[in-house]
C-alpha positions in Angstrom: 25.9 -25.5 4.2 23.5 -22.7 3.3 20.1 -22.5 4.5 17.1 -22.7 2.6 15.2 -19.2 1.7 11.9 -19.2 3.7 9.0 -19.2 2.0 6.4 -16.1 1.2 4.4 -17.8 3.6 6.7 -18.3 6.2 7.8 -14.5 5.8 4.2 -13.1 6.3 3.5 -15.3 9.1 6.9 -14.1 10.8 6.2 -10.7 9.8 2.5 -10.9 11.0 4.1 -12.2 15.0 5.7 -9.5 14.6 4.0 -6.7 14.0 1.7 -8.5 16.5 4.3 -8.0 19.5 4.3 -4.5 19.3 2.9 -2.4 21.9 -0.5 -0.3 20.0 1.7 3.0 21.0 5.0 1.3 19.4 2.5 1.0 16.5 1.1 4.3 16.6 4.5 6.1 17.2 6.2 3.7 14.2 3.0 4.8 11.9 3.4 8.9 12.7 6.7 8.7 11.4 6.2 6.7 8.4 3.1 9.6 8.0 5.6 12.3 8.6 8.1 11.6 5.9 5.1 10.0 3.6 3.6 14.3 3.4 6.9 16.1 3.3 8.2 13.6 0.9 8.7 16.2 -2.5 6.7 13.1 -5.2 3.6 12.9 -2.8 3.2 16.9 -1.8 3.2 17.4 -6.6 1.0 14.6 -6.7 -2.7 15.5 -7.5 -4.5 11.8 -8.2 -3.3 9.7 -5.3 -4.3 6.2 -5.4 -4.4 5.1 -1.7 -5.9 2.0 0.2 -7.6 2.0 3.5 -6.8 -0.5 5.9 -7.1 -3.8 5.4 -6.7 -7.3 7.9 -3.5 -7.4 6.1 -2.6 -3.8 5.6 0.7 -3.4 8.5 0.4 0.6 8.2 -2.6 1.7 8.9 -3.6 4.6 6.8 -7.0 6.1 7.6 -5.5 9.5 8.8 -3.6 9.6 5.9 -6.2 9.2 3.9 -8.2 11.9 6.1 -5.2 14.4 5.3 -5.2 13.9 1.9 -7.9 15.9 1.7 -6.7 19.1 3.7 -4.0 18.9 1.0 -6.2 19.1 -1.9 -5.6 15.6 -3.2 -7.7 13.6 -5.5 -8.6 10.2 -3.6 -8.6 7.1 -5.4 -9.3 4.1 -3.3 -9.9 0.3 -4.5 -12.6 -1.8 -5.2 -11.9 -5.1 -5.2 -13.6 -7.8 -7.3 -12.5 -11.7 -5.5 -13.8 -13.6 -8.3 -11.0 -11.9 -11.4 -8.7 -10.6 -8.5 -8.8 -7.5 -10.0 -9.8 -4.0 -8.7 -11.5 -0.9 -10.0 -9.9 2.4 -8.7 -13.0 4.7 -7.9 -12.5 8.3 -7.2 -13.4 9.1 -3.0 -15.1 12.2 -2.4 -16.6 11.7 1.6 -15.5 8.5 3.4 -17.4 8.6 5.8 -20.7 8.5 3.3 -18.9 6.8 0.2 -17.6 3.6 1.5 -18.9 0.4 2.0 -17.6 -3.1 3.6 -17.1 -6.0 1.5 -18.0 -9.9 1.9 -13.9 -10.0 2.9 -14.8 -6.9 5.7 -12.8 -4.4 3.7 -14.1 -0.6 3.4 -14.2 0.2 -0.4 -15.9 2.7 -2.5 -19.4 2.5 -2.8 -20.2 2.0 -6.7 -23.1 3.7 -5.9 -21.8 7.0 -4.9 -17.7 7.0 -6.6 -17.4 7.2 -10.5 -14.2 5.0 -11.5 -10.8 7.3 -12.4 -8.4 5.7 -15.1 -5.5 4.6 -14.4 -3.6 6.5 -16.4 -4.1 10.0 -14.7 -2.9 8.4 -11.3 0.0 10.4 -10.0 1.3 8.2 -7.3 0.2 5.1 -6.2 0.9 3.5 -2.2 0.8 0.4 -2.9 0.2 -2.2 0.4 2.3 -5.1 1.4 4.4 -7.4 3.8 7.8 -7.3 3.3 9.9 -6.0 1.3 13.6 -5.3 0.3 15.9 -2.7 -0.7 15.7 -3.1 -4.2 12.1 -2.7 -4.2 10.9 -6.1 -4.1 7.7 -7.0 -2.7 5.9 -9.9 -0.8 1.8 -8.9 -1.1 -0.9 -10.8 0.8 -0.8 -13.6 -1.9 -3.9 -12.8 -3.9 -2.2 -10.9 -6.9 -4.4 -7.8 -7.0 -1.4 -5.5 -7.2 0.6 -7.2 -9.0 -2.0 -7.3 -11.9 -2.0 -3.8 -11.1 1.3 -2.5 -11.2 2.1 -3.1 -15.0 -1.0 -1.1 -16.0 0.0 1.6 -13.9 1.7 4.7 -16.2 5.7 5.0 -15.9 5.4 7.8 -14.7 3.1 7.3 -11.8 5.5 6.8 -8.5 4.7 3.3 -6.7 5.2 3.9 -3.2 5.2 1.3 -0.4 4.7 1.9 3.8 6.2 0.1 5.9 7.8 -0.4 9.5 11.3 -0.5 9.4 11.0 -4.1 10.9 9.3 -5.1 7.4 12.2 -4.8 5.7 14.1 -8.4 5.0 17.3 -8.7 2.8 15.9 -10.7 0.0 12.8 -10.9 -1.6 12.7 -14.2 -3.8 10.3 -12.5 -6.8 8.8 -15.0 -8.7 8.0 -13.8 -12.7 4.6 -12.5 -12.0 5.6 -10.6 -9.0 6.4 -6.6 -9.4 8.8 -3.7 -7.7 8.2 -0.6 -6.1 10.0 2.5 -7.0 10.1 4.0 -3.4 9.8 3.0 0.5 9.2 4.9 3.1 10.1 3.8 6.4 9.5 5.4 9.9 13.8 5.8 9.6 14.0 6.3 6.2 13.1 6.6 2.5 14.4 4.2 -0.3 14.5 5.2 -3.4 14.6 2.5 -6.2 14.1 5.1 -9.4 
């Protein structure tokens, strides 16, 4: 007799234990690596417009430095804001962290409307887009409220959806339900998937 697939929510509560059992230098070490690969990988060094998120409650791979580095490389930071009433997001354009973000009512950093000018989505080069699990052929298990999944069809065919995660994030099967979308590439902290 077969068993039953878990459930979304049974696979980000596993996932979160998880990630929650590391050690915070198994974490850091795991998060290097996945940074490593993530700026010699030959799509994110061409990109110009990188649409990026900073880390969330929910985000696994934390990516403040990344963000940090983008700039020594040159790169056009777009980050998120996020709107909880349409579950949608306006990508803003991230000159100075440190002056231009603000926390939201969820506890989130995001642009500050008052200080970022919103990019279209259309000029995005590559997008990292967040999540909890995911699978080989690019499927995808979000935090449950949809916001990348709304965005992911809008985004251009030729921008690059890229997701981090720890190797341990990685589960044989995503079930994706008709609203939920792939990723073209993941990048591990053993390897890089490419799903293009």
């Amino acid at each position: 007799m077969e068993e039953d697939p878990k459930t979304k929510f049974e696979i980000r509560k596993d996932i979160d234990m998880m990630i929650d059992s590391l050690a915070k230098r198994e974490i850091t070490d795991k998060t290097i690596a996945i940074e490593k690969r993530l700026f010699e990988f030959a799509n994110f060094i061409e990109s110009n417009i990188t649409l990026l998120y900073f880390d969330g409650k929910k985000a696994k791979v934390r990516t403040r430095e990344i963000v940090q580095r983008c700039y020594h490389y040159n790169k056009i930071v777009v980050l998120p804001a996020f709107d909880p009433e349409t579950y949608t997001m306006t990508l803003m354009k991230v000159d100075n962290p440190d002056k231009d973000l603000i926390v939201n009512a969820q506890g989130m950093s995001e642009p500050d409307p008052q200080r970022c000018r919103v990019v279209p989505i259309e000029v995005l080069d590559i997008a990292l887009i967040p999540g909890i699990a995911f699978d080989e052929k690019g499927g995808r298990i979000g935090s449950g409220e949809g916001y990348y999944d709304r965005l992911i069809p809008q985004l251009s065919a030729t921008t690059r959806k890229v997701a981090l995660c720890f190797e341990s994030q990685m589960i044989p099967q995503v079930q994706m339900e008709p609203h939920d979308k792939y990723i073209d590439i993941i990048i591990t902290e053993e390897r890089i998937i490419y799903k293009i």
